[in-house]
N, C-alpha and C positions, 0 to 999 in steps of 0.2 A: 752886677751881671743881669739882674730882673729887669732894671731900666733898659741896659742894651736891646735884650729879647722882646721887648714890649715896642721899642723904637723899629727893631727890623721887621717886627709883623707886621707894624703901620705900614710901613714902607710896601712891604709884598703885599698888603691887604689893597694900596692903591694902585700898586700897579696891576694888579690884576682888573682892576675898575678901568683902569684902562687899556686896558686888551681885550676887553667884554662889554656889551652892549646893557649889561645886564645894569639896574637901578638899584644903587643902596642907600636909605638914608635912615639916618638913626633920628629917635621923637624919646624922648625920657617923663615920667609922669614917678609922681610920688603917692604912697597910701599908707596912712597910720594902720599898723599893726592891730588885730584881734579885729580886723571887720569882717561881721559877719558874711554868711555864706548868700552868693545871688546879689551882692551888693554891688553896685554899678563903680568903678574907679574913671573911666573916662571915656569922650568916644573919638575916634580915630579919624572920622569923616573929614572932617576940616584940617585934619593936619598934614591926613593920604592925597586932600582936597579932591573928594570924590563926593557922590549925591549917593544918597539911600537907595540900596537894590544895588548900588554899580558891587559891591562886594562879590554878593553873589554870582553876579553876572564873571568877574574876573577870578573866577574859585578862590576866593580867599582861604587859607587856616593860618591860624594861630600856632607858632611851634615853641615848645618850650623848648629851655636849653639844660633844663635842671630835669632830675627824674620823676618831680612830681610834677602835674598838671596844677598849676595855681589857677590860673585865669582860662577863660574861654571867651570866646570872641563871638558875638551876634551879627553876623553876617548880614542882615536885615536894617539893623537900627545902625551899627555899626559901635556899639558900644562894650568896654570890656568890662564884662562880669567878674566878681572872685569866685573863685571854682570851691575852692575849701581855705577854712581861719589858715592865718599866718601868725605865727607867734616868730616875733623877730629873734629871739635870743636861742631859740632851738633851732633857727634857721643861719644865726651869722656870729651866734655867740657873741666875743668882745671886741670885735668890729665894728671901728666908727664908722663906715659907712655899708649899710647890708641895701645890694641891690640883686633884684631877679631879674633875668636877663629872658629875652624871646621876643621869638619874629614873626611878622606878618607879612606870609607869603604870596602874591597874587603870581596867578599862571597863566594869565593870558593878555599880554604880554608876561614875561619872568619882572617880577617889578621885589625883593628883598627890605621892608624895613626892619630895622633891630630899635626895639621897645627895650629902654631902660627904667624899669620898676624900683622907684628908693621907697624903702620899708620906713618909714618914721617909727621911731621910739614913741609907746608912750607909757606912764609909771603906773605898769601892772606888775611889779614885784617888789618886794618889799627889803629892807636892805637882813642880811644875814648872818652870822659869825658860826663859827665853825664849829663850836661847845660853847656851854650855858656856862661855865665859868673857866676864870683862867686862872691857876695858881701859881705865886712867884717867891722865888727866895731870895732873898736881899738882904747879904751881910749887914748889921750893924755901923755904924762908921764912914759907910759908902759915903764920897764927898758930896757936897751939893752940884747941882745940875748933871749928875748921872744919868744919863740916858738908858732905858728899857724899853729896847722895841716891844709891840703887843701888835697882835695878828688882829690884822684889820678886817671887816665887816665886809661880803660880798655884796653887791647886787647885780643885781643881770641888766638892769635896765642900763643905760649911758646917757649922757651929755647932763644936763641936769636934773633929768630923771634918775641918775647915781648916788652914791655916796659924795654928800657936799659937808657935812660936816660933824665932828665928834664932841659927842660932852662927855664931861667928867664930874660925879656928883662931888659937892662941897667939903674940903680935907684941908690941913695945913700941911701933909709933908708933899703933895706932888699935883704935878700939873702936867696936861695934854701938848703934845706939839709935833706938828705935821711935815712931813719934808719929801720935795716929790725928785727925781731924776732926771735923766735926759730923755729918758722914754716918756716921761711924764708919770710913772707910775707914783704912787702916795705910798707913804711909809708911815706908820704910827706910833710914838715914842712915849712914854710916862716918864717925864723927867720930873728927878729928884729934887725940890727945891731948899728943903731940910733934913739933915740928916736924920737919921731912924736911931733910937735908943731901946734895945731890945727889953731892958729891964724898966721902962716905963712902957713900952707897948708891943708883946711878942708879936701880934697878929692886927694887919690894917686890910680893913674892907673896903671896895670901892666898886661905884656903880658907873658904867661904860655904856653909852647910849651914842647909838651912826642913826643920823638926819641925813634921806636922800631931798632935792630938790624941786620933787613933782608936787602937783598937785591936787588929791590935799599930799598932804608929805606923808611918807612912813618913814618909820622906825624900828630901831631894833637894837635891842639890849642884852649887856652880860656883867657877871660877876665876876670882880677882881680880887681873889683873896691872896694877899702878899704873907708869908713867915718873914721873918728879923730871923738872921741868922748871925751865930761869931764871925770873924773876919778872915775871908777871904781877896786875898791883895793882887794877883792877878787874874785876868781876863784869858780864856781860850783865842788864840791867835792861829787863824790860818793862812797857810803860805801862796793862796793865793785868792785875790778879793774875788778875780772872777773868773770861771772856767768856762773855756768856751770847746765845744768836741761837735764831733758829726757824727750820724746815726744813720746805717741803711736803714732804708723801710723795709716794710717785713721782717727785721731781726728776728731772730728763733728768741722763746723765753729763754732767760737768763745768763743772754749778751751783756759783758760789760762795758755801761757807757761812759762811766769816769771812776777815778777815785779822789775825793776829796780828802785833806788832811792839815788839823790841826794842832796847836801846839799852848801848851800850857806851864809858864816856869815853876808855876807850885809844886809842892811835894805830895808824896801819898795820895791819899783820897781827893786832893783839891785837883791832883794833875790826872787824874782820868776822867779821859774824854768822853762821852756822848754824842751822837749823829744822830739829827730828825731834819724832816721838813719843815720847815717856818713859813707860815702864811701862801701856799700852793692852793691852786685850786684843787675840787676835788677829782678831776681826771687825771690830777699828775698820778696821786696817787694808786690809782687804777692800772695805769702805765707805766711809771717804776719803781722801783724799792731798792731803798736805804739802808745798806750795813748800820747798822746800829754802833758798831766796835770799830769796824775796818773804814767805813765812808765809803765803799763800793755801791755805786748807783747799778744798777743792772736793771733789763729790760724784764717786766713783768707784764705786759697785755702787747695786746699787736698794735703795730707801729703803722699808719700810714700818711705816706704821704700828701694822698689826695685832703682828707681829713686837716690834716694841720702839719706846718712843714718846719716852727720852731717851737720849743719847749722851754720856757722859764721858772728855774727852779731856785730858792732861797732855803739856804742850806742852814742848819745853827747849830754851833759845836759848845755843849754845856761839860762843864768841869764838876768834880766831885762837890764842889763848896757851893754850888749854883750860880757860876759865872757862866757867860755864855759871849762865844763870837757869832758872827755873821758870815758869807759868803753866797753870791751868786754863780750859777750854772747856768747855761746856756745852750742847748744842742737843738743843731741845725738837722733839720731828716733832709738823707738824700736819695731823691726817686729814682726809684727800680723802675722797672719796665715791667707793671704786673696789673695793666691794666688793657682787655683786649678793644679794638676799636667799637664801638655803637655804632648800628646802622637804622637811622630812624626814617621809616616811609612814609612821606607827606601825603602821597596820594597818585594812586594807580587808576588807570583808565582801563578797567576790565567790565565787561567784555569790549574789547576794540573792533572797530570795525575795519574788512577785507580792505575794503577801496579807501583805507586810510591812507592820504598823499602824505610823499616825506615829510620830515622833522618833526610828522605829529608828535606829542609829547605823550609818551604812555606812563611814564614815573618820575616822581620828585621826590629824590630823597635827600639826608644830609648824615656825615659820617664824622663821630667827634671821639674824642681821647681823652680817659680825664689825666693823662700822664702828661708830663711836660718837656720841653725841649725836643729833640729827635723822637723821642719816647711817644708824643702825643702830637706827630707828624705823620699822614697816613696818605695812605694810597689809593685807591681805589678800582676794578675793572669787571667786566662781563665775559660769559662766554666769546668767543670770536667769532663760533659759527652759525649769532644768529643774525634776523635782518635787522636788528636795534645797532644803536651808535649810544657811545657814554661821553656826556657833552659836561665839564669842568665849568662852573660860575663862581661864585666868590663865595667867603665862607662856609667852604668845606661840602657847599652845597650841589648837590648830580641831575644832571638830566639823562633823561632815556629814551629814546627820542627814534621814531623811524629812519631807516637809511635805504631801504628796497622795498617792494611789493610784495602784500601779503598776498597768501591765498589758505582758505580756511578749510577748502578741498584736500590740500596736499597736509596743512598742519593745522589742526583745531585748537592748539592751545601750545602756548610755549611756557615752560618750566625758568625763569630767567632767574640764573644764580650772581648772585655781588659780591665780590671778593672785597675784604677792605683791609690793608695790613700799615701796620707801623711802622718805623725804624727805628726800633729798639733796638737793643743786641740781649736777649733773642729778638728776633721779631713776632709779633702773636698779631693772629690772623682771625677776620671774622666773617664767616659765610653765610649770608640770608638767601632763601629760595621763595621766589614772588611766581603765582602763575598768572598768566594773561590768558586769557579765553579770548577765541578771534570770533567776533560775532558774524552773522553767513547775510550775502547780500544774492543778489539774483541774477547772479552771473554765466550761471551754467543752464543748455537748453536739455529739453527731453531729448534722448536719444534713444533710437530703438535696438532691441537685440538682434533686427535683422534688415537689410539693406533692402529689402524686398520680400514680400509676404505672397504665398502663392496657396489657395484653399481649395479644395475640390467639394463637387456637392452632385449627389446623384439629383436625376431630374425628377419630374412630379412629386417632390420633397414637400414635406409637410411645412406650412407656414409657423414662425415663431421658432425655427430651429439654429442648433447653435452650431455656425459655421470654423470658429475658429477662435482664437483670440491671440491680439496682439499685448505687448509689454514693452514702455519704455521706462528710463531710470533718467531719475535727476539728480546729477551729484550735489544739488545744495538742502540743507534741509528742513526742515516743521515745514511753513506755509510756502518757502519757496520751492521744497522737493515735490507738493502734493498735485499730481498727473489728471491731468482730464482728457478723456478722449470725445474727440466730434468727428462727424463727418464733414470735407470739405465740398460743398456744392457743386453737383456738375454733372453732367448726364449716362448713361450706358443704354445704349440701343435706342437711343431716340427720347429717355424717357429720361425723370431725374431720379439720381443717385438714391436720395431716400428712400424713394418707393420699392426699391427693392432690399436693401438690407439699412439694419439699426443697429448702434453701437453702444455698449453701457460706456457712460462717462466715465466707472471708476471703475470696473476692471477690464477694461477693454474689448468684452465678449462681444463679437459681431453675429448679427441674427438675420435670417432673412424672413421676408415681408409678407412673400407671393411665394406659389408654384412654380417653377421655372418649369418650362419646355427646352429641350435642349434641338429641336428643331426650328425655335423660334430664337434662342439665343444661344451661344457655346461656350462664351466666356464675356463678365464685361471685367473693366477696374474700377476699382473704389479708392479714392486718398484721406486718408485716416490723419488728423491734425492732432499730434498731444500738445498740451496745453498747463504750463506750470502756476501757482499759485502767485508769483511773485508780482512787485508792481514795478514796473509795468512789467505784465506775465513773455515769456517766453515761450517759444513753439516751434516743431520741427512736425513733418509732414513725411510719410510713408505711401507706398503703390502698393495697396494689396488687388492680386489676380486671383479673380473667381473664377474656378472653369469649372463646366457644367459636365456632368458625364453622363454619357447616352445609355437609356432602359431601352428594353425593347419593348417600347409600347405604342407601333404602330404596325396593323399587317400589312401582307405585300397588296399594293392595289394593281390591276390587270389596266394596262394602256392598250391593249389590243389581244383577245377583241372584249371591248370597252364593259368594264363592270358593271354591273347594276343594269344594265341597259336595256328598257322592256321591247326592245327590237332585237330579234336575235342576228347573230355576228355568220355569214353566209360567204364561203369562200367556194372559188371553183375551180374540180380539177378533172380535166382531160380524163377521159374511161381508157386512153391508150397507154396512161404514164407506166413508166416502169418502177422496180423496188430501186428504193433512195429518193423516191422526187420529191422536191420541195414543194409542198403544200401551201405552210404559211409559218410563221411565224411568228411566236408569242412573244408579246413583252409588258413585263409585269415591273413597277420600282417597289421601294420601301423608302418609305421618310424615314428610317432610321441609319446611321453612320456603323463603321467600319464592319466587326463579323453580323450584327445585328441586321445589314442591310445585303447580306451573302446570298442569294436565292438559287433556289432549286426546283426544277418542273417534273410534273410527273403524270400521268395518265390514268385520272383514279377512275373513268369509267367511259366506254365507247359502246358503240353497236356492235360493233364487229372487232373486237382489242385485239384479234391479229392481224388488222388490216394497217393501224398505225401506230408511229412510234413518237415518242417526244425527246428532244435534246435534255439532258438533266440541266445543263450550263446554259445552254442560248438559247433552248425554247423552241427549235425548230421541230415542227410539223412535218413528217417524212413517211412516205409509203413503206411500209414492210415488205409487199411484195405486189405485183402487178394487177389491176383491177380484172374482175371477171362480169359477165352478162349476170352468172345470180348475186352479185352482190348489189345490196338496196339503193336506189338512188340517194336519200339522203343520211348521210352517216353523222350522226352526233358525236361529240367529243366531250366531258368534262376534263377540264384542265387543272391539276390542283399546284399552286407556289407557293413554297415554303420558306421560310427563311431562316438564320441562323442561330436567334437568338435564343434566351434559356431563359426563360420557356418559351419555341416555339410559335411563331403565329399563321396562322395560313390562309390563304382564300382560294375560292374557287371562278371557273368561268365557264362558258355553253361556246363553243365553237360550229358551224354546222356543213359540214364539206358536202359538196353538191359533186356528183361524177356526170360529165358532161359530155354528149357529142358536139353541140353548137351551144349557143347561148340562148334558144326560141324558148326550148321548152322551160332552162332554168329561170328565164327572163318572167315568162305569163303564171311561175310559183313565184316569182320573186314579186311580182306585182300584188296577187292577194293578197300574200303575208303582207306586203307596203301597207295595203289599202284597208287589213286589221287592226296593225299596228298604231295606223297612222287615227282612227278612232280611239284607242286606248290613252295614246298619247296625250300632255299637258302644254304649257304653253314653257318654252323655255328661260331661263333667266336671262335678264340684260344684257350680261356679258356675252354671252354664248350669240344673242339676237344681234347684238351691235357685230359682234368678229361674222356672223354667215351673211350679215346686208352688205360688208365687206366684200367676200367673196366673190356672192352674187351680182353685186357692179364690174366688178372684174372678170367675171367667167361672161357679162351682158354686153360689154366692151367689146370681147374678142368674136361674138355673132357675129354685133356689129359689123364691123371689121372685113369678118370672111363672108358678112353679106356683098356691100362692098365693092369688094376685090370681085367678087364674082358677076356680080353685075357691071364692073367694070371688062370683062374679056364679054361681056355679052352671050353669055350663059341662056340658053333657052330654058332651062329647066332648073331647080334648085329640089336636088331628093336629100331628104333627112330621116328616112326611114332606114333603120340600123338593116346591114344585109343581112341575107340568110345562110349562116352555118352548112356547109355542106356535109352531109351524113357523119362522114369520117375524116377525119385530119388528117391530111398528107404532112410529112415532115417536110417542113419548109425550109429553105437554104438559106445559107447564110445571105444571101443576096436582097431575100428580103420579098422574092418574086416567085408569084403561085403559079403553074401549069397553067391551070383552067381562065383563070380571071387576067392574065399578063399583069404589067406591073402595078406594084401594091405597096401604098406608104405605109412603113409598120411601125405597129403599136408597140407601148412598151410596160413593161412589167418592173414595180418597184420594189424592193425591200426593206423595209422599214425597220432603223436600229437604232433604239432611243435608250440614253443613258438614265440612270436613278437618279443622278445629282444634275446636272445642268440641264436636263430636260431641250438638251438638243437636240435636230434629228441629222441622221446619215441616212441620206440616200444612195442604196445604190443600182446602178442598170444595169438586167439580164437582157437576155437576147430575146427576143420574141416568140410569145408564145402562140399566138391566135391572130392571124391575118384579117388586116381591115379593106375593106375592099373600097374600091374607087366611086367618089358619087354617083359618079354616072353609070353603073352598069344596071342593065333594066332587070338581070337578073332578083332585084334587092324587093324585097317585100317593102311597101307601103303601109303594112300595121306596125311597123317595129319603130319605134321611135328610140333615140339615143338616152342611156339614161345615165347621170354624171357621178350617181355612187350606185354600185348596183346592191346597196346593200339597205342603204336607208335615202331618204328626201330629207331637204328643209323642213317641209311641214311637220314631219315625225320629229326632228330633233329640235323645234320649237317646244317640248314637251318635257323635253333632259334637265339634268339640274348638274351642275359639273359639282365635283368633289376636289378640286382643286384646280389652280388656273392653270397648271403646268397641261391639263386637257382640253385646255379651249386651244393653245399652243398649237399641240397634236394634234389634231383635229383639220386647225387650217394646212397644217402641214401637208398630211395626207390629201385635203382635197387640190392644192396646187399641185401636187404631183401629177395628177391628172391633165395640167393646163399643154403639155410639149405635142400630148396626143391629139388634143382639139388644132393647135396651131399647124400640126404637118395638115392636118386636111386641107 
């Protein structure tokens, strides 16, 4: 049956060779026994036919198949070491051939050699006997050539390092003689060659020396004291020469495993029996015990069958007169199923890497049984629900092997359990738990907690302040999770990105640089780059929005009548108006946004404060009630605008209202003041000089022009003295035409309403105030010359310094306004 089992493995061990890629080839090497430890036994390179270093390169190991580690394998030289002594005979006992079995695994490819290691004998024990003497009873009369077995001399060693041969010191009644079996086992006999005469010699000594065949040889000696006894005529006879029985393994103590039984025709004393072992090693008897009386062999120590699977016992039945028979026993142990499967780990790839492509190989192991038949046939599997595959090679050997994409985000490590069961009946099962660590690759970018970053920052903010801070997260980790923040290049309001705000690299805090004005900027963006440790690093990119929030720190400045201005602001109104008339009207902006730039007028001081009033909202300048003869010709106004902010800003203005019948008399004050003013005055800025030389070609154009045109009708006369104001003003009609003077191109009257923010202007047209009379009436005084602002000249505003461009603007504004008047003439 052993043969069969051994033929069908061959058989499934090839065909599995050929269903599999996989390389097996077996190399056998021999090593005499007791060599020391670190001793070189052979090297593998030439046999693997591979060159020094390829070992390592192909993760070679070494697997034993026994539990001890004998050899270890130099991956470098390629040569096998002994690991620790090997003493053959505690390793294979009385086994003609003791071999160690194990494999030299290479992983990359799966490449399987199986190393057979033969143990040589060699004669380090010396030969044994079991007691220092043996004593025999030997009726008298015994015939010649009587045979007396005598229990032969152990030795551990084999082949000729054994027991090769026995002496017997120099005697006349007996001599040695040897007889071996079918087993080959040796028997040792003292045959009687002369009968014994008890009354010439009660008592014969003899000296028994076993010669094993090493070299040098040993030896080993005993005492044979024989008594002469009277005559006993028969020998104990048993009924059967050989028993042969089976033994579970594992029997409980003092399982019955035979009974032997002999038989003796003597009478009385000569025909009772006796039961011993004869010539047993010393673990029979360890293992089981001998009725004395009955012959009942029963199981005394535990039984197994990985250990040893037959048992040969040599039974001797002595009688009362000291005859003795012989018989053999024989039990076979039959295996249990009581050994669970091994599961031995070649070698784990931990930590493994995320971006491991399929069938990478994360484990090598191998799954063995020391039971046999069904019993030490095994199974093997994994969990199902991980991304590993369990990949079948030949002897008994597993891969474990990828079959899907890691990710070390979702699972940092897998717990992988190996199931390995037998087919026994029970079946017994054995579970190993392996953990794989998944090493992290750089696969994940920074991402931020928010899709867009929006910070506010009040204006004239101190530099070096901490505007905000952003946060992004990198799912992988040490150097590939660690975040750097930069700024990416690129400009806000003209300028670059740096200059106004800095970002820490490592915790994100953005700071700004400068002062912002929030009338010079209201918001810029910034794009903030995090930046991961990894190689090559990863990065994602965020839009943080600064917005600037408006202080109130600018006050309101007066556009009319014009701030700062060392020429004072001189408006004219009819002595006839009624209460409500529109005088003039102020306007003041604020460079500052929403309630901050809210203004308010008010009348913080007059000549006469019940003569006029001020709009709180629009600024207008209105009579309270109708002018009188004692009110003063000219009435001062301080104007004060306020605006909304918290706290407060205000400024003031000088208005100077003129009550007028004609324009003679306010004309030759309006001159002096020109002609003081225009001494005090300075030279004006560029800007202001370039927009009035502007002006002044365009206002020298349209002379031109109406010179011209007039010397073209052949005009005798060309007057350009401004006429003279008759005492009182008649209300003129809508038509435009004076009683006294007949028809009169009229002049027009503007109002001027400029906004805070665009600094645009609305004009718009009243109806006429003050009739212009015709060139040619001779009624027109010749001192009055036309004058084109009756308030100031170029030469004085060569002198001004503007406070913002939005008044050079104004400025030309109001002097074109003038131009529709000059063109009717």
């Amino acid at each position: 049956m052993e043969d069969i089992f051994r033929i069908r493995k061959g058989l499934y061990l090839l065909f599995l060779l050929s269903l599999s890629g996989v390389v097996c080839v077996s190399i056998r090497y021999s090593l005499p026994e007791e060599k020391k430890s670190g001793s070189v036994v052979a090297n593998v390179l030439k046999d693997l036919k591979l060159r020094p270093g390829e070992l390592s390169a192909l993760r070679a190991q070494l697997v034993s198949k026994s539990k001890k580690q004998y050899f270890q394998l130099d991956t470098h030289s390629g040569n096998v070491i002994v690991n620790d002594k090997i003493d053959r005979e505690a390793l294979c006992g009385g086994m003609d051939s003791c071999l160690l079995l194990f494999e030299i695994v290479l992983q990359n490819p799966l490449k399987i050699y199986s190393i057979e290691m033969q143990i040589e004998d060699v004669n380090d024990n010396s030969p044994e006997f079991s007691k220092n003497e043996f004593n025999l009873e030997i009726p008298e009369q015994v015939p010649a050539n009587t045979r007396f077995p005598l229990e032969s001399a152990q030795d551990a060693d084999l082949g000729e390092n054994s027991i090769q041969n026995y002496t017997l010191s120099p005697n006349e009644n007996f001599r040695l003689e040897l007889q071996s079996d079918s087993s080959g086992k040796r028997y040792l006999y003292l045959v009687l060659e002369k009968p014994l005469d008890r009354e010439k010699q009660a008592h014969v000594g003899l000296t028994l020396t076993a010669v094993d065949g090493g070299v040098p040889q040993r030896t080993a000696t005993v005492q044979i004291n024989i008594n002469v006894l009277d005559n006993n005529d028969n020998f104990p006879q048993f009924t059967q020469s050989e028993y042969k029985v089976k033994l579970k393994e594992n029997s409980p103590h003092g399982t019955l495993v035979a009974k032997v039984e002999a038989r003796d025709l003597d009478f009385g004393s000569n025909a009772q029996i006796s039961y011993s072992f004869h010539q047993v090693p010393e673990k029979i008897g360890h293992l089981f015990q001998l009725h004395q009386t009955t012959g009942e062999i029963t199981v005394l120590g535990p039984i197994d069958y990985e250990n040893e699977a037959n048992y040969y016992m040599d039974i001797k039945a002595t009688d009362g007169g000291g005859l003795s028979g012989h018989c053999k026993v024989l039990v076979e142990i039959e295996d249990e199923n009581d050994n669970a499967p091994e599961i031995l780990v070649i070698s784990v790839t931990s930590p493994l890497a995320e971006d491991s492509p399929l069938d990478t190989l994360v484990m090598l192991f191998s799954v063995t049984d020391q039971d046999s038949g069904d019993n030490g046939r095994t199974s093997c599997s994994v969990e199902m629900n991980l991304p590993f595959l369990l990949k079948t090679t030949v002897n008994n050997y597993y891969q474990l092997v990828t079959q899907s994409p890691l990710d070390r985000e979702k699972v940092p490590e897998y717990n992988i359990t190996i199931t390995a069961t037998d087919r026994g009946s029970p079946r017994l099962t054995t579970k190993r738990t392996i953990t794989v660590l998944i090493s992290d690759i750089n696969d994940n970018s920074p991402v931020f907690e928010k899709a867009k970053y929006e910070m506010q920052l009040w204006e004239n903010n101190i530099p070096g302040l901490l505007m905000g801070s952003i946060h992004a997260v990198d799912l992988d980790m040490e150097q590939n999770a660690q975040v750097t923040y930069s700024l990416v290049p690129g400009n806000a309001s003209g300028a670059p990105v740096a200059s106004y705000v800095s970002i820490n690299s490592e915790t994100g805090n953005l700071y700004v640089l400068r002062s912002l004005d929030y009338e010079q900027i209201k918001e810029f963006q910034v794009t903030v780059r995090a930046s991961d440790g990894g190689s090559p690093p990863l990065s994602s990119e965020v839009v943080v929005r600064v917005v600037i929030l408006d202080e109130n720190d600018n006050a309101p400045f007066f556009l009319y009548p014009l701030q700062n201005s060392t020429s004072p602001c001189n408006d004219l109104v009819p002595k006839s108006v009624e209460a409500g008339y529109l005088v003039a009207k102020v306007v003041a902006v604020d460079g500052d946004s929403g309630q901050n730039s809210w203004l308010s007028y008010e009348l913080l001081k007059a000549t006469d404060p019940g003569l006029f009033s001020i709009g709180v909202q629009n600024g207008e300048v209105k009579t309270r009630r109708p002018l009188t003869e004692r009110d003063t010709n000219k009435q001062k106004l301080i104007i004060l605008v306020r605006d909304n902010g918290h706290p407060p800003q205000t400024s003031t203005a000088t208005l100077n209202i003129l009550p007028v019948d004609g324009f003679s008399d306010p004309y030759l004050n309006i001159a002096s003041v020109s002609h003081e003013a225009r001494e005090e005055d300075g030279s004006l800025t560029m800007y202001l000089v370039i927009c009035l030389a502007a002006v002044s070609f365009v206002f020298l154009i349209c002379i031109i022009l109406f010179v011209v045109i007039k010397m073209h009708k052949k005009e005798s006369s060309f007057i350009t003295a401004l006429p003279q104001f008759p005492p009182a003003l008649p209300e003129i009609p809508e038509t435009g035409v004076d009683s006294q003077s007949g028809s009169l191109s009229r002049t027009y009257h503007y109002d001027v309403c400029l906004t805070g923010g665009s600094l645009s202007s609305e004009f718009r047209f009243l109806r006429p105030l003050i009739p212009v009379f015709s060139m040619g009436d001779p009624n027109v005084s010749e001192n009055h010359r036309i004058s084109f602002n009756a308030q100031e000249t170029p030469e004085q505003l060569e002198g001004r310094k503007p406070k913002e461009q939005w008044l050079i603007r104004y400025y030309i504004a109001v002097c074109l306004a003038y131009f529709p008047a000059v063109t009717e003439m």
